[in-house]
C-alpha positions as CSV (number, residue, x, y, z in Angstrom):
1,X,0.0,0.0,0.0
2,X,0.6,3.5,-0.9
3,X,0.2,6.9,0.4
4,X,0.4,9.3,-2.7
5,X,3.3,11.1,-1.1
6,X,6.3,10.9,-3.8
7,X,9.9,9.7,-2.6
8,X,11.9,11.5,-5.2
9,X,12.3,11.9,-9.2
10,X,13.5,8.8,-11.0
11,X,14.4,8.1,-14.8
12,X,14.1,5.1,-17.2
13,X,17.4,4.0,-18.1
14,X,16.3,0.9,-19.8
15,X,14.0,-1.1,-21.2
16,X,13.6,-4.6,-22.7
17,X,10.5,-6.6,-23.8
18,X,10.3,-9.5,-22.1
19,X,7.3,-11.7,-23.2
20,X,4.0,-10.2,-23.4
21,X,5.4,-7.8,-21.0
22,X,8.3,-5.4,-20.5
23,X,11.8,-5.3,-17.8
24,X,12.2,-1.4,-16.9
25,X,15.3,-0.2,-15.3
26,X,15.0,2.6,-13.2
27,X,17.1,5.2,-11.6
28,X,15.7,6.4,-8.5
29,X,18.8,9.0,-7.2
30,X,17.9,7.5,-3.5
31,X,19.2,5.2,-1.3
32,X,17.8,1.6,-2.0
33,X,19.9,0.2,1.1
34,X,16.9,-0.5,2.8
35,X,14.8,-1.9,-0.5
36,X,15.0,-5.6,-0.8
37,X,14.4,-7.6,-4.2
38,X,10.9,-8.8,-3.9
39,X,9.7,-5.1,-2.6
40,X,7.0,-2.9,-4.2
41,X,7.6,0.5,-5.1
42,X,4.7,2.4,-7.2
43,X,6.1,3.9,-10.5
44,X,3.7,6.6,-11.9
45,X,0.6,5.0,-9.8
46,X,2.0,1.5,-10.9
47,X,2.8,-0.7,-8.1
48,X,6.0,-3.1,-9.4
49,X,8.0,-5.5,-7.6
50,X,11.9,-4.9,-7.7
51,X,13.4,-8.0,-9.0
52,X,17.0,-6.8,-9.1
53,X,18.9,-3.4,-7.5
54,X,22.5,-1.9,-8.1
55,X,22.8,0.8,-6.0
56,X,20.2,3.5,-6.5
57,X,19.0,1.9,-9.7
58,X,16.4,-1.2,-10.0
59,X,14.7,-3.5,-12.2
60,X,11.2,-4.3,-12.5
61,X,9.0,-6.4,-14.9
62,X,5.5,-5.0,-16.1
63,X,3.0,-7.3,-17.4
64,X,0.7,-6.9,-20.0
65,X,-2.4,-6.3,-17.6
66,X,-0.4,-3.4,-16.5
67,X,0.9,-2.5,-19.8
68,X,-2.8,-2.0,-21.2
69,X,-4.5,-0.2,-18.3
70,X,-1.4,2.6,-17.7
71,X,0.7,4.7,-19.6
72,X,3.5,2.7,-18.8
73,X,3.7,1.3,-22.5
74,X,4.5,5.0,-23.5
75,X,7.8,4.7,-21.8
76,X,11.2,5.4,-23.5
77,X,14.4,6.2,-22.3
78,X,15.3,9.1,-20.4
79,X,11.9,9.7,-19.1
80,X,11.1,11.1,-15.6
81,X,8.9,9.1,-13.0
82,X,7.4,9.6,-9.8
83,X,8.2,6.6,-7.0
84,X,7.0,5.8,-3.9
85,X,8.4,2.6,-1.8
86,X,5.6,0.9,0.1
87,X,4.4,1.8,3.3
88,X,5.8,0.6,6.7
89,X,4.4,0.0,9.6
90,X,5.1,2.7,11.7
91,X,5.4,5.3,8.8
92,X,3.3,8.3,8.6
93,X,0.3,8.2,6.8
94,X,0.7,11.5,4.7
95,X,-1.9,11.2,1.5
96,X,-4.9,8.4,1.2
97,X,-4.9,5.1,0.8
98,X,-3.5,4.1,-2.7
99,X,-2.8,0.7,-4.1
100,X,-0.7,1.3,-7.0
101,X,-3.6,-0.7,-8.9
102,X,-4.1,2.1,-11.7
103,X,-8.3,2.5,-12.7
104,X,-7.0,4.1,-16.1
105,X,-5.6,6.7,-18.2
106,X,-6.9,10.3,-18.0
107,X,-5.3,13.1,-20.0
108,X,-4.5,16.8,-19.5
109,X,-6.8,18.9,-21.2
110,X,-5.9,22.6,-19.8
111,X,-3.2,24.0,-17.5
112,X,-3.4,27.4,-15.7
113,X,-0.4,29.0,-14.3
114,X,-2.0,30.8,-11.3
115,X,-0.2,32.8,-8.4
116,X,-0.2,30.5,-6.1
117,X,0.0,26.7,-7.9
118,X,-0.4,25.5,-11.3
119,X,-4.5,24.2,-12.0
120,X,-4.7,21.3,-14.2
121,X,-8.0,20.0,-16.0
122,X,-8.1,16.1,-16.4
123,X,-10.3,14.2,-18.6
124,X,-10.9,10.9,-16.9
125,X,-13.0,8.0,-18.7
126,X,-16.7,7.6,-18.3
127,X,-16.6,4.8,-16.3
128,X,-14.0,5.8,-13.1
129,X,-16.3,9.9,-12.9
130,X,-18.5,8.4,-11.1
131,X,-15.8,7.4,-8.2
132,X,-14.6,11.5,-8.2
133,X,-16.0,14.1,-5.7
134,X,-15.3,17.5,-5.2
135,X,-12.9,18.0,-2.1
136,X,-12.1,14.2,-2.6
137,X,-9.2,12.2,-3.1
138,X,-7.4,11.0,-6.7
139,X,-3.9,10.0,-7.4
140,X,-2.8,10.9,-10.9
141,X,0.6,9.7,-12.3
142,X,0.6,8.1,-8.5
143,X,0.5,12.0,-6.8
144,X,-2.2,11.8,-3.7
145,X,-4.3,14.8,-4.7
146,X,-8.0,17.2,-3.8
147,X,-10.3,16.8,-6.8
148,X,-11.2,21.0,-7.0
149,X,-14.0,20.5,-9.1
150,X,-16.0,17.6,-11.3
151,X,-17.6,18.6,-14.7
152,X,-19.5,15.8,-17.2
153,X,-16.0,14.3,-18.3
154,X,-13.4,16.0,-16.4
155,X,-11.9,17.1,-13.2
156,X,-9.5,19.8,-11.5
157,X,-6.7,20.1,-9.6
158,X,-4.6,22.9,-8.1
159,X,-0.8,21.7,-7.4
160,X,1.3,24.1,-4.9
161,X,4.6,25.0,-5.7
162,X,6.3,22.5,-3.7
163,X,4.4,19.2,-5.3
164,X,5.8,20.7,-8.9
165,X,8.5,20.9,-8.3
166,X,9.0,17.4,-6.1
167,X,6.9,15.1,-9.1
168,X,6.8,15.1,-12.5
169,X,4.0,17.6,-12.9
170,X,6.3,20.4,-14.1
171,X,6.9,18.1,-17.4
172,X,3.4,18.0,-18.1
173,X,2.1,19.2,-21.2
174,X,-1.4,19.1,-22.5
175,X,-2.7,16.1,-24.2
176,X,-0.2,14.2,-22.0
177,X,-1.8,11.0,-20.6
178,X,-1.5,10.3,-16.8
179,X,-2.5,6.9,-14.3
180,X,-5.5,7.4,-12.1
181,X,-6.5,5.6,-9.4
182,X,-9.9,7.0,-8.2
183,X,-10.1,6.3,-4.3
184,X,-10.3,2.6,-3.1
185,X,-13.2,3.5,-0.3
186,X,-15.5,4.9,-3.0
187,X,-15.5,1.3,-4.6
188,X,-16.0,-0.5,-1.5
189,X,-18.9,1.7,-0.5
190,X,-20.5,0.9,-4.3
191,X,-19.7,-2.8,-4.1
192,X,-21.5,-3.4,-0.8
193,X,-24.8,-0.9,-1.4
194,X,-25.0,-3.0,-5.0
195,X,-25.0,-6.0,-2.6
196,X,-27.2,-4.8,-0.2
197,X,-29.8,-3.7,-3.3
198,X,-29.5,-6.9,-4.6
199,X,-30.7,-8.7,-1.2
200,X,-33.7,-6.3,-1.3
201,X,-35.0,-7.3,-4.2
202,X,-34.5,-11.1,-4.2
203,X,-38.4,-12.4,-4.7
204,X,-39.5,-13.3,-1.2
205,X,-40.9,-16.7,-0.6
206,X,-44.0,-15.0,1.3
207,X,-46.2,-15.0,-1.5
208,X,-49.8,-14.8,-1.3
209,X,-50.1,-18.8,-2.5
210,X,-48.1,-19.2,0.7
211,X,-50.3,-17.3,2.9
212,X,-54.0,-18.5,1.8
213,X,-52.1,-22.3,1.9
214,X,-51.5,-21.8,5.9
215,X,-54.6,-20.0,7.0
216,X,-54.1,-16.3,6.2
């Protein structure tokens, strides 16, 4: 698990197709003294597992599930990328709860260079707005962020200073694509009032054949 609360920076230093999938190398320009192969560390909102390290570089594989729900099949060399090791017992929680399990692929359709921040305007598919509130929680391009605002097929966001300059949101351009993860609890909550609906309207056995046959 995942708070949304970037480590540092990295860069793609390589990568190889491997399968159906892909190997990425990635340069993280932090410590990984503490990071053990078999560890997860979200990538743009992608949680990987590292499979190999060299000192503040790492490799990770990407399947093709990954590969067709993320903008992780965009990647080339040289590219920037936001990471985030996993959450430790102990550590604090700083964003909301992300998994690194990406919902889709949203893209920049305005930016607005204001006084205080930088508002951006996402266009997020049809089938994740419905998991978007104003004044709730979203992680784009795996940034814990406030949803400002929701429109018909978009949302806003307004990044401070210090997140621009921390993440990869200074590179972004529009028409650049980004990972969303909409927030995990909104799912739940949909998931179990389906379930509940469902319950309600299973056909009850009390029927009136049942009644007039015992007396009523």
């Amino acid at each position: 698990m995942f708070t949304g609360i970037i480590e540092g920076v990295g860069s793609i230093k390589e990568i190889r197709a491997k399968g159906d999938g892909l190997q990425i190398h990635i340069e993280t320009g932090f410590d990984l003294e503490q990071s053990n192969i078999g560890d997860s560390i979200a990538v743009n909102g992608c949680c990987l597992t590292i499979t190999s390290r060299l000192g503040t570089s790492f490799w990770a594989d990407v399947s093709s599930e990954t590969l067709a729900k993320s903008t992780l099949s965009q990647f080339k060399a040289g590219d920037p990328v936001n990471l985030e090791r996993a959450l430790r017992v102990g550590d604090r929680f700083g964003g909301h709860i992300v998994q690194g399990h990406v919902d889709g692929v949203g893209k920049v359709l305005e930016i607005k260079h204001l006084k205080s921040g930088v508002e951006f305007i996402v266009e997020i598919p049809s089938n994740l707005l419905r998991y978007v509130v104003d004044k709730g929680s979203v992680a784009v391009d795996g940034v814990s962020l406030t949803v400002n605002h929701v429109a018909q097929d978009c949302f806003s966001l307004f990044v401070i200073p210090h997140t621009q300059l921390q993440t990869t949101f200074s590179k972004l351009s529009v028409g650049k694509q980004v990972n969303l993860e909409v927030d995990i609890i909104g799912k739940y909550v949909e998931r179990l009032t389906h379930m509940r609906s469902d319950e309600y309207h299973e056909e009850s056995p009390i029927t009136r054949e049942f009644l007039r046959k015992h007396g009523f």
